[in-house]
ROSEVEX-764364 format. One record per residue: residue number from 1; residue in three letters; x, y, z of N, C-alpha, C, O, CB in turn. Coordinates in nm, 3 decimals. Glycine has a CB too. Layout:
<recs>
[rec NUM, 'ala', [X, Y, Z], [X, Y, Z], [X, Y, Z], [X, Y, Z], [X, Y, Z]]
...
</recs>
This chain:
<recs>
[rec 1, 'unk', [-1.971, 1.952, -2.083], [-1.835, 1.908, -2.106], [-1.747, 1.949, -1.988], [-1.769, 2.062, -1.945], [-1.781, 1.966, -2.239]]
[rec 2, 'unk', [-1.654, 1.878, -1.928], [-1.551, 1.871, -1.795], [-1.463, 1.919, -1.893], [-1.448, 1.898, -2.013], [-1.506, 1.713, -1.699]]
[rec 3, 'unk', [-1.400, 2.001, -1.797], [-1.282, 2.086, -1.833], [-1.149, 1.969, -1.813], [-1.153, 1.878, -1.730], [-1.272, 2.239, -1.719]]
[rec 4, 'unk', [-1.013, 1.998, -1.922], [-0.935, 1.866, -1.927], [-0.893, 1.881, -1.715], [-0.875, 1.782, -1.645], [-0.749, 1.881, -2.084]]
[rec 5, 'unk', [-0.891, 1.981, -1.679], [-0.812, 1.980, -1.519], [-0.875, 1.875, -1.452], [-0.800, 1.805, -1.385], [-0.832, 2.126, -1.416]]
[rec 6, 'unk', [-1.003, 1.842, -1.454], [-1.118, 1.790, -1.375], [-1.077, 1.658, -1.425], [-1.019, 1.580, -1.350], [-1.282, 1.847, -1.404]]
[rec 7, 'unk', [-1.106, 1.624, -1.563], [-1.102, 1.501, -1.592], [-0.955, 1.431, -1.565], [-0.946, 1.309, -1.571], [-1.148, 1.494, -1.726]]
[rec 8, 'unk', [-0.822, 1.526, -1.529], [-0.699, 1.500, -1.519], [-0.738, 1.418, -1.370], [-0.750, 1.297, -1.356], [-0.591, 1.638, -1.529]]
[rec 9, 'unk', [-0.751, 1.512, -1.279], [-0.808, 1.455, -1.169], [-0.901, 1.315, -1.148], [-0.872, 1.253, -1.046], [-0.873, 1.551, -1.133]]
[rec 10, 'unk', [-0.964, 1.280, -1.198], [-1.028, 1.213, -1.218], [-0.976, 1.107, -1.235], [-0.992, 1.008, -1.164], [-1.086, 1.245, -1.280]]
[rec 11, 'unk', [-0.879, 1.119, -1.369], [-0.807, 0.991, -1.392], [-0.679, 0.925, -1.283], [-0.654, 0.808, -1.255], [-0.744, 1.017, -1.531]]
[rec 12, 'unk', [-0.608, 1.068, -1.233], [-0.524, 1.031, -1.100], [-0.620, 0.966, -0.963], [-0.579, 0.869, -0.899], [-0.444, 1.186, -1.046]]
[rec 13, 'unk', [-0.722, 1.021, -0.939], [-0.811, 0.972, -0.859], [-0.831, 0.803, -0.838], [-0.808, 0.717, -0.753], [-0.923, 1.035, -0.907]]
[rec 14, 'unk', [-0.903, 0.816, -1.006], [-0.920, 0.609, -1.002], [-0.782, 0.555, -1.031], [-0.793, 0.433, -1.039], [-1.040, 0.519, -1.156]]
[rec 15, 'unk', [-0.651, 0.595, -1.050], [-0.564, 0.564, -1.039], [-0.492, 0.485, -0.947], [-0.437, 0.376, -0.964], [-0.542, 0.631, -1.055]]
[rec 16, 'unk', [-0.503, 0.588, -0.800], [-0.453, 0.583, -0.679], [-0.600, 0.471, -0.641], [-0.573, 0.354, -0.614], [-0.421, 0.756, -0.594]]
[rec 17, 'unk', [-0.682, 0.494, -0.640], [-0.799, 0.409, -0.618], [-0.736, 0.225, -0.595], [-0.725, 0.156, -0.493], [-0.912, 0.435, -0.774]]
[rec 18, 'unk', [-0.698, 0.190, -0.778], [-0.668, 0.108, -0.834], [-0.568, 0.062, -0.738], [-0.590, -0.023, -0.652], [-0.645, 0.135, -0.957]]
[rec 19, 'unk', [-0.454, 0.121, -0.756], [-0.335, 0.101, -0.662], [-0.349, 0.073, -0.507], [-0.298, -0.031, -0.465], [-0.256, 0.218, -0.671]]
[rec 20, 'unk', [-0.388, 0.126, -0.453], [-0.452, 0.066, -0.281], [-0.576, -0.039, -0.254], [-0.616, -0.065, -0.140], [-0.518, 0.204, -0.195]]
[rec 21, 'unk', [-0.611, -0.074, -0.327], [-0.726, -0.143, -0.328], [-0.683, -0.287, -0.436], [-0.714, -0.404, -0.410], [-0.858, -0.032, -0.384]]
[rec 22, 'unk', [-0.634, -0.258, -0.516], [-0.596, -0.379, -0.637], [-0.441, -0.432, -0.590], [-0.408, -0.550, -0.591], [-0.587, -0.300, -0.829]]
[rec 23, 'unk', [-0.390, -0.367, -0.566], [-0.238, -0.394, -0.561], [-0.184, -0.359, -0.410], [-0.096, -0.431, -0.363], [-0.155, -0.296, -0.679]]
[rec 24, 'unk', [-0.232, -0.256, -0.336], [-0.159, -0.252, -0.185], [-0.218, -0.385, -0.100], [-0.156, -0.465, -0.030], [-0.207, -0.090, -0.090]]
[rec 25, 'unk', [-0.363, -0.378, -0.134], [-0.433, -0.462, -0.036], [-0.393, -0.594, -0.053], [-0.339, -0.631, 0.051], [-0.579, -0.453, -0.045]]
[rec 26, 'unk', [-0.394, -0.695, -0.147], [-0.346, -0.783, -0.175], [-0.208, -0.839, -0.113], [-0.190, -0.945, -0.054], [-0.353, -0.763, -0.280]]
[rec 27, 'unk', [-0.107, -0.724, -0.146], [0.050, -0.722, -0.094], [0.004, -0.771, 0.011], [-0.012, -0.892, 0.026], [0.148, -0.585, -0.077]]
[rec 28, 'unk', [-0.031, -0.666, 0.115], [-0.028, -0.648, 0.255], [-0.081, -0.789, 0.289], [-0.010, -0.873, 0.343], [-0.117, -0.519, 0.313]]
[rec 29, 'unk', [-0.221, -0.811, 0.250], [-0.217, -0.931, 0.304], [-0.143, -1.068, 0.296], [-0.140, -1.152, 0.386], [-0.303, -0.948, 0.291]]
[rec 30, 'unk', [-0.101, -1.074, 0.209], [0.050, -1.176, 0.155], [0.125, -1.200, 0.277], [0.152, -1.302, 0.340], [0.175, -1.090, 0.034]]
[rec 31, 'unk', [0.158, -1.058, 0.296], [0.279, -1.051, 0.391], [0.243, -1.054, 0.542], [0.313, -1.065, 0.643], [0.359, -0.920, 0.363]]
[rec 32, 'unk', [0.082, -1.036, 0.519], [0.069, -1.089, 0.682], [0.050, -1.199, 0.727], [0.071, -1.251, 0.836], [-0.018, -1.047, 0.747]]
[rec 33, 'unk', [-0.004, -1.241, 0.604], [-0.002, -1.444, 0.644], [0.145, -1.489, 0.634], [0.187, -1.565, 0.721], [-0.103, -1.569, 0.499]]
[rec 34, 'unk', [0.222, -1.450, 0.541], [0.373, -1.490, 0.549], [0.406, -1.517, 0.698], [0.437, -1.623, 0.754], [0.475, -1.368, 0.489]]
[rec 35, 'unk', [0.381, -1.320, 0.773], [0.473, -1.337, 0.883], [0.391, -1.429, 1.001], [0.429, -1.469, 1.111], [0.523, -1.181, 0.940]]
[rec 36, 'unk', [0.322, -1.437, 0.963], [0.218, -1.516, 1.059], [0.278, -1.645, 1.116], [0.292, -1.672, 1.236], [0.082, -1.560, 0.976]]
[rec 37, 'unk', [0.329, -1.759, 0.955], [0.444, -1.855, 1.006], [0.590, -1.841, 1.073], [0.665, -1.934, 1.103], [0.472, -1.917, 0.907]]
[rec 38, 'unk', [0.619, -1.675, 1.093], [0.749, -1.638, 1.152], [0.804, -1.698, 1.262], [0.736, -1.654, 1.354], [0.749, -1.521, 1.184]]
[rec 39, 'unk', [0.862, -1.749, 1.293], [0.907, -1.720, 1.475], [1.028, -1.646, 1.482], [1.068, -1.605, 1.591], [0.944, -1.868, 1.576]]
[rec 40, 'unk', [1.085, -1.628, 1.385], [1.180, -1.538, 1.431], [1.146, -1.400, 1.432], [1.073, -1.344, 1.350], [1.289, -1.553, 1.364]]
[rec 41, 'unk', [1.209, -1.344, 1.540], [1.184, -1.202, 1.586], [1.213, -1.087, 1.542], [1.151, -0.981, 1.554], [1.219, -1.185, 1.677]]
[rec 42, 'unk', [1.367, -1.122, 1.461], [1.421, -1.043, 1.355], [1.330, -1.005, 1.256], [1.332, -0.885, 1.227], [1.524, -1.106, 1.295]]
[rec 43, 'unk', [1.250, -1.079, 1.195], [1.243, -1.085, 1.074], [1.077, -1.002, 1.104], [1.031, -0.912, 1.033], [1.273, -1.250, 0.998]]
[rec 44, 'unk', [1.004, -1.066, 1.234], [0.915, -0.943, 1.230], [0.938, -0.857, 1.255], [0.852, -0.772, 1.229], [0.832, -0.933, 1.275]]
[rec 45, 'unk', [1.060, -0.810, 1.319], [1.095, -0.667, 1.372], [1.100, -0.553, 1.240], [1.067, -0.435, 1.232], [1.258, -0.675, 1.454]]
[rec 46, 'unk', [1.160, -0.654, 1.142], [1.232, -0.621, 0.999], [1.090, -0.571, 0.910], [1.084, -0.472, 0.838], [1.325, -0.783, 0.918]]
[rec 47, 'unk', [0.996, -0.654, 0.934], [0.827, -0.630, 0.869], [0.763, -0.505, 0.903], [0.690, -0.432, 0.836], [0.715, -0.741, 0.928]]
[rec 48, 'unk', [0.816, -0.496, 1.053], [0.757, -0.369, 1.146], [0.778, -0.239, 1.120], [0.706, -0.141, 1.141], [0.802, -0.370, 1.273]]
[rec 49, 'unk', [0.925, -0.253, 1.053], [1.018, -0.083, 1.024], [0.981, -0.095, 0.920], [0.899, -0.004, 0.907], [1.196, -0.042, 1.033]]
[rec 50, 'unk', [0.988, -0.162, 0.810], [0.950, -0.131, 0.660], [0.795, -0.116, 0.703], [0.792, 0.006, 0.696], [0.992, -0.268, 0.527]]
[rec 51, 'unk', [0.720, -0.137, 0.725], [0.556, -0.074, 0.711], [0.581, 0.004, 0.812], [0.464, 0.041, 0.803], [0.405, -0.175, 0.733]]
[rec 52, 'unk', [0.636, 0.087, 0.931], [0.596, 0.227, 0.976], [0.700, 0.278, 0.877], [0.620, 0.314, 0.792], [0.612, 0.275, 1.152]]
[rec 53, 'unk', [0.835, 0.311, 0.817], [0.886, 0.375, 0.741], [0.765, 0.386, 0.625], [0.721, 0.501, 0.619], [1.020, 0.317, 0.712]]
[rec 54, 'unk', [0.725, 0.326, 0.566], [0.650, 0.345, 0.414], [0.565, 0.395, 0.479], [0.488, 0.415, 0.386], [0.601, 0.225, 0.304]]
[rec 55, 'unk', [0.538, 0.415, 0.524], [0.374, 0.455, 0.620], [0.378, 0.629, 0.676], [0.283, 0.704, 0.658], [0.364, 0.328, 0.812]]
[rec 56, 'unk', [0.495, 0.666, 0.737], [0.547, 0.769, 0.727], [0.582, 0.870, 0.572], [0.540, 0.973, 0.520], [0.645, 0.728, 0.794]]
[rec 57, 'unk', [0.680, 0.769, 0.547], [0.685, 0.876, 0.413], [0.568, 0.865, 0.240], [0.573, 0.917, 0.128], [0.867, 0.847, 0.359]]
[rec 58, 'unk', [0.516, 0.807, 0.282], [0.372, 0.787, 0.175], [0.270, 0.868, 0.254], [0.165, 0.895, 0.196], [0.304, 0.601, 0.150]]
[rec 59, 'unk', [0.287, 0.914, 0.393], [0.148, 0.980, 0.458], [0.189, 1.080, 0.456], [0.121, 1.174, 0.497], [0.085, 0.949, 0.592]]
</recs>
């Protein structure tokens, strides 16, 4: 029998799993084919700071 700490872990584990793999990966790619049709420069510049900001403060 796993002690409840382990199995707590466990469940945050496949959690975060779920979330980067089911739901980040997906996003991300959305938004890279989006900017893909861009030409404006703004708007990738705008793509660029929001993913190094989240990227920073999530790391």
């Amino acid at each position: 029998m796993m002690n409840p700490k382990v199995l707590y872990e466990i469940k945050v584990h496949g959690f975060l799993l779920w979330a980067s793999v089911g739901l980040l990966m997906p996003v991300s790619i959305l938004i890279k084919r989006m900017s893909n049709r861009e030409q404006s420069g703004t708007r990738l510049r705008i793509i660029f700071y929001v993913h190094a900001i989240t990227q920073v403060f999530l790391h």
